[in-house]
C-alpha positions as CSV (number, residue, x, y, z in Angstrom):
1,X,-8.9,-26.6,9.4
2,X,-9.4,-23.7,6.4
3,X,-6.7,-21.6,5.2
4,X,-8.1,-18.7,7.2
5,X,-8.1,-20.9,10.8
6,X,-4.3,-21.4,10.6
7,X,-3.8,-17.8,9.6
8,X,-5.7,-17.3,12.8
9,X,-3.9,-20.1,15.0
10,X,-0.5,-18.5,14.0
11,X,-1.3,-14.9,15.0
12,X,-2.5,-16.1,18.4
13,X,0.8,-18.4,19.0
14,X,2.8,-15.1,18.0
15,X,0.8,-13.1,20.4
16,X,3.0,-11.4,23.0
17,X,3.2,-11.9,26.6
18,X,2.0,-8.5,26.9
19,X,1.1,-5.5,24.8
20,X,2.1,-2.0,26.0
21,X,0.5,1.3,26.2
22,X,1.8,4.4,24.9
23,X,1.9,8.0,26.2
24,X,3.5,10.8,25.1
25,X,3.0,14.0,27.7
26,X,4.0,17.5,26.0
27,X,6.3,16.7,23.4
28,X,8.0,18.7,21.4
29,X,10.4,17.6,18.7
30,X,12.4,20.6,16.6
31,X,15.8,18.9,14.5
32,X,19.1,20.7,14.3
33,X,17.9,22.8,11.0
34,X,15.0,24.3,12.8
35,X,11.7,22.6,12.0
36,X,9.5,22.2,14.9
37,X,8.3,18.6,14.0
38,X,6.1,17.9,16.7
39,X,4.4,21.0,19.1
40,X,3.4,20.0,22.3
41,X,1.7,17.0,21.6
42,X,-0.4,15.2,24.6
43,X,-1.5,11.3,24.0
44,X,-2.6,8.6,25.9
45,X,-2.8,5.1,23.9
46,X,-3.8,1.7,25.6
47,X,-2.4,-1.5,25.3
48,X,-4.4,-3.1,22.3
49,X,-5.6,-0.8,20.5
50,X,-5.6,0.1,17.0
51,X,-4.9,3.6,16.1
52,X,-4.2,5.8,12.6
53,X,-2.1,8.8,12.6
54,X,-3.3,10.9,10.0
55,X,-1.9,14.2,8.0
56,X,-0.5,15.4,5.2
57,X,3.6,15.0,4.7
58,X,5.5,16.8,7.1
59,X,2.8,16.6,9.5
60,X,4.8,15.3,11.8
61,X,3.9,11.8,11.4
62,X,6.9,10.0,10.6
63,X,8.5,11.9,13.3
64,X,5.9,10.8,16.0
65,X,6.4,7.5,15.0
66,X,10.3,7.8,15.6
67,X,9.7,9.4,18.7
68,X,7.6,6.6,20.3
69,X,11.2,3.7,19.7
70,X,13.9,6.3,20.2
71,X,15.0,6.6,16.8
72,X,13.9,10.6,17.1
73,X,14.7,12.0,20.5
74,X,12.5,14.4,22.1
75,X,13.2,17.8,22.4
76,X,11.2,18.1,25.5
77,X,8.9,16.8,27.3
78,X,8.3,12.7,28.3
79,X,7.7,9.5,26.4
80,X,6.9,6.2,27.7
81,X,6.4,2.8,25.8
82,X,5.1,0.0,28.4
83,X,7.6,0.2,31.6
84,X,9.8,2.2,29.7
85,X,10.9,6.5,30.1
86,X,11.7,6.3,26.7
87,X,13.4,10.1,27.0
88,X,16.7,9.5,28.2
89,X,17.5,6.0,27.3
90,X,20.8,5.0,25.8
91,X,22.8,2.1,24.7
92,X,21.6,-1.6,25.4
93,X,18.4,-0.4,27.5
94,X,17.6,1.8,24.2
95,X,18.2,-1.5,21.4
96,X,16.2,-4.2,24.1
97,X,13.3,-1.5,24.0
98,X,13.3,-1.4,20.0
99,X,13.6,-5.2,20.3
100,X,10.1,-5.0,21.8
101,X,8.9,-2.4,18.9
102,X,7.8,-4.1,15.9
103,X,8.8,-1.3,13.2
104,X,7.5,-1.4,9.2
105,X,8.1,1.0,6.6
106,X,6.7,2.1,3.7
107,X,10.4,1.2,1.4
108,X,9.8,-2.8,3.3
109,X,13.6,-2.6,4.0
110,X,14.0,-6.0,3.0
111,X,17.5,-7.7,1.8
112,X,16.6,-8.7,-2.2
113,X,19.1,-10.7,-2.6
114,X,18.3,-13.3,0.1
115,X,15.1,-15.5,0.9
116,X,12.0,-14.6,2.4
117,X,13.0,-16.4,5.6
118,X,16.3,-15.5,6.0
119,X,14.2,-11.5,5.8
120,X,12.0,-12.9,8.8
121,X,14.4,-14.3,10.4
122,X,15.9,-10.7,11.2
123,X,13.1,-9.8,13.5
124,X,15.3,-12.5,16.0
125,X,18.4,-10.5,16.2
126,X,17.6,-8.5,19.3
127,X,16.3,-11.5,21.0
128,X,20.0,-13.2,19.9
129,X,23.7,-13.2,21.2
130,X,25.5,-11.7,19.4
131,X,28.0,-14.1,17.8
132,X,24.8,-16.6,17.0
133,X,24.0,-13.7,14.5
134,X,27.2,-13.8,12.9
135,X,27.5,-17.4,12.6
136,X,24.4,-17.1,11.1
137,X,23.3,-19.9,13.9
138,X,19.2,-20.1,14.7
139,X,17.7,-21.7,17.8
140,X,14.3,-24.2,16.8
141,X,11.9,-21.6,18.9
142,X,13.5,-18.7,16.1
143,X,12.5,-20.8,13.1
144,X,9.3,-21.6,14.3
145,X,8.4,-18.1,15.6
146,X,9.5,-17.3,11.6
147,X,7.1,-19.9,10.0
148,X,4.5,-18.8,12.0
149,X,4.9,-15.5,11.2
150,X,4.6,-16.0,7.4
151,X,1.9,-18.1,7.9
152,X,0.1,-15.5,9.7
153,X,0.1,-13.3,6.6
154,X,-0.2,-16.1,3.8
155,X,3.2,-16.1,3.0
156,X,4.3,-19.3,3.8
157,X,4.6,-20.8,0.5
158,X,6.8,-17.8,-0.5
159,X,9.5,-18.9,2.4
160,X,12.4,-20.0,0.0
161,X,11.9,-17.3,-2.8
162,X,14.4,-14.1,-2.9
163,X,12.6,-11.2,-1.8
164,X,13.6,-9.3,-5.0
165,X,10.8,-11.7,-6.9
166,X,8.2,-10.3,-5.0
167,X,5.3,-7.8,-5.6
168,X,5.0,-4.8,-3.3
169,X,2.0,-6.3,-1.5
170,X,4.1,-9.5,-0.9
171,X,6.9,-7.3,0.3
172,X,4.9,-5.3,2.8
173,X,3.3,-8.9,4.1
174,X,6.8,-10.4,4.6
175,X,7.8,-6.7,6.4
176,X,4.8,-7.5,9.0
177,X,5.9,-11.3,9.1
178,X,9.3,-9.9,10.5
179,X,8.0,-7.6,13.1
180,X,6.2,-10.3,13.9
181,X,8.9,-12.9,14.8
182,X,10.1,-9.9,17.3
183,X,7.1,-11.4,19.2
184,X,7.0,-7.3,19.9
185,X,4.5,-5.3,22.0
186,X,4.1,-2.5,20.0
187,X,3.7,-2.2,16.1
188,X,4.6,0.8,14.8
189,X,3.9,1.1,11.1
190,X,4.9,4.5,8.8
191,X,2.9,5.0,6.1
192,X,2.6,0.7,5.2
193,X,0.6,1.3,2.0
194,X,1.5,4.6,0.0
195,X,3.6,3.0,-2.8
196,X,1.1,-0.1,-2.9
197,X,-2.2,-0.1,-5.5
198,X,-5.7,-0.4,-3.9
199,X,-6.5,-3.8,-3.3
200,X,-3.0,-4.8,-2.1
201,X,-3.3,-1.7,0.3
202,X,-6.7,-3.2,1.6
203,X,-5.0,-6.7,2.1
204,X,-1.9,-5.0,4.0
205,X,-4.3,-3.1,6.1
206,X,-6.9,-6.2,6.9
207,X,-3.7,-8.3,7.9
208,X,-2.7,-5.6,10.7
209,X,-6.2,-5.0,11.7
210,X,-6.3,-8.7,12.4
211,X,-2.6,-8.5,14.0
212,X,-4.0,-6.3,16.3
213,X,-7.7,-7.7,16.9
214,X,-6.2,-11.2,17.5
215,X,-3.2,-11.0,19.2
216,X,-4.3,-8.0,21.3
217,X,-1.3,-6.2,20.0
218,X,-0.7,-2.4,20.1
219,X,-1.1,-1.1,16.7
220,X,-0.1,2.5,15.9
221,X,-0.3,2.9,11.9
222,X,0.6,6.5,9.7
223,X,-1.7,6.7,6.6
224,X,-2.8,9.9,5.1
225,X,-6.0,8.3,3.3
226,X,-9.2,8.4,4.9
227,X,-11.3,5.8,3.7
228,X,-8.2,3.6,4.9
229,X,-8.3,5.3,8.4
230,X,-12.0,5.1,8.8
231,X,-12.3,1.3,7.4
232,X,-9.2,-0.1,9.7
233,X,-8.9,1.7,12.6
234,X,-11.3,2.3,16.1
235,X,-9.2,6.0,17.2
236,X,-8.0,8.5,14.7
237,X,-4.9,11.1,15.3
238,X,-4.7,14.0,13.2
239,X,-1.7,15.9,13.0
240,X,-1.1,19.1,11.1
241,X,1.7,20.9,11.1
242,X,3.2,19.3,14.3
243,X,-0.1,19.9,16.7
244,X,-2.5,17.9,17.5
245,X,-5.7,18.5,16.0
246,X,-8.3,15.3,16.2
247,X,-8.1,12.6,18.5
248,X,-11.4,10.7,18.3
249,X,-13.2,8.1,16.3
250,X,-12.0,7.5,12.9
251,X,-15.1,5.5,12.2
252,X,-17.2,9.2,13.2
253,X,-14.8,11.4,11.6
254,X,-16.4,13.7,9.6
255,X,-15.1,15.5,6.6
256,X,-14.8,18.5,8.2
257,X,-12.8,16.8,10.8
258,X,-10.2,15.7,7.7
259,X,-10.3,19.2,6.5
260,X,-9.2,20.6,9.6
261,X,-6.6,17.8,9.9
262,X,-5.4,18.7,6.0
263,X,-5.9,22.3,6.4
264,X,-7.7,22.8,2.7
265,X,-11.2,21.0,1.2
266,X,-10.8,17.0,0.4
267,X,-9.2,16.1,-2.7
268,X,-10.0,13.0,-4.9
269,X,-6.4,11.5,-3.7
270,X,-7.5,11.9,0.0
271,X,-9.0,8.5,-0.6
272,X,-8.0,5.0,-1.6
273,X,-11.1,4.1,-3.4
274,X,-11.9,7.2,-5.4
């Protein structure tokens, strides 16, 4: 068996028992100062699919993406992850919900000074009593799930080095090996590949396209490039300004389409691979 085939093997053994759809109906988000982050926004996302959320910053993008696992309440309206109301939960039904939400951000949020596993190994902690986590104490089915995961993205050989001697790229991979080992049913990424260079983005965006295509996982992803949104994802979601604007193909998105979603003409930095 290739290097790809176990890649493959290790996604489908992480697969979930069951991905989750996700629907937001009218929701508005405005913070304390003010800003009206999100306007009435309508969406209806199924289990497995593999969508790009696309504007400029301060869209609302980052915000939508906080909205869907509770980290960003709602300032009215409803949103529901799988079996969940998200709007209104609190306390332990909140943190076993973000258990289930696989989150990655663009700053990887890793802890440099210790391995690469011991990084993974965090994606456990929901899924953990809490005094095994103190003690620092794993269960065989958490280690496993871990070496899978970095195995799923390449990364296995990298599963004893400190996270500070990475690259980005490596970072970013190790980032999705950790959601991972959530076993989640949602992935919710926030701009994965800004502070990455071109290539590295392509390999980040290739290993959640195949997350998602072979695990069946639901893959919700914030870019603002759109050669990146066209190449990696089947539905695109253009914010501006807090409103929805597109919700269509991001494979027939024309540039008129990104110019509405942008508000001004296409720039040279509006794509990866200029």
């Amino acid at each position: 068996m290739n290097t790809d085939q176990h890649r493959a093997e290790a996604r489908a053994q992480l697969a979930a028992s069951a991905s989750w759809s996700i629907r937001l109906d009218d929701v508005s988000v405005t913070y304390p100062n003010g800003t009206k982050a999100l306007r009435n926004v309508s969406l209806d996302i199924a289990a497995g699919e593999m969508v790009s959320v696309v504007g400029l910053s301060g869209s609302g993008k980052s915000t939508l993406i906080r909205t869907i696992n509770g980290l960003v309440p709602a300032t009215s309206g409803t949103v529901a992850v799988g079996p969940h109301t998200v709007t209104g939960l609190r306390g332990r039904q909140l943190r076993r919900l973000r258990g289930r939400v696989g989150m990655i951000f663009q700053g990887f949020n890793l802890a440099d000074r210790t391995s690469v596993y011991r990084n993974v190994l965090v994606g456990r902690f929901a899924s953990t009593p809490t005094y095994r986590n103190l003690l620092g104490l794993t269960t065989a089915t958490d280690r496993e799930l871990a070496l899978r995961s970095l195995q799923s993205v390449g990364m296995l050989d990298k599963v004893w080095t400190r996270a500070a001697q990475l690259s980005g790229g490596q970072k970013q991979r190790v980032a999705i090996a950790r959601a991972l080992t959530q076993q989640p049913s949602v992935m919710l990424a926030d701009e994965p590949v800004a502070s990455l260079d071109p290539p590295t983005a392509h390999t980040v965006m290739n290993d959640l396209r195949r997350v998602n295509t072979e695990t069946g996982l639901t893959v919700l992803v914030n870019i603002h490039l759109m050669d990146l949104a066209r190449t990696y994802t089947t539905r695109m979601i253009g914010l501006r300004d807090g409103e929805l604007v597109y919700d269509g193909s991001a494979a027939d998105a024309t540039e008129a389409d990104f110019e509405r979603i942008y508000g001004r003409p296409i720039q040279p930095d509006d794509r990866l691979d200029r």
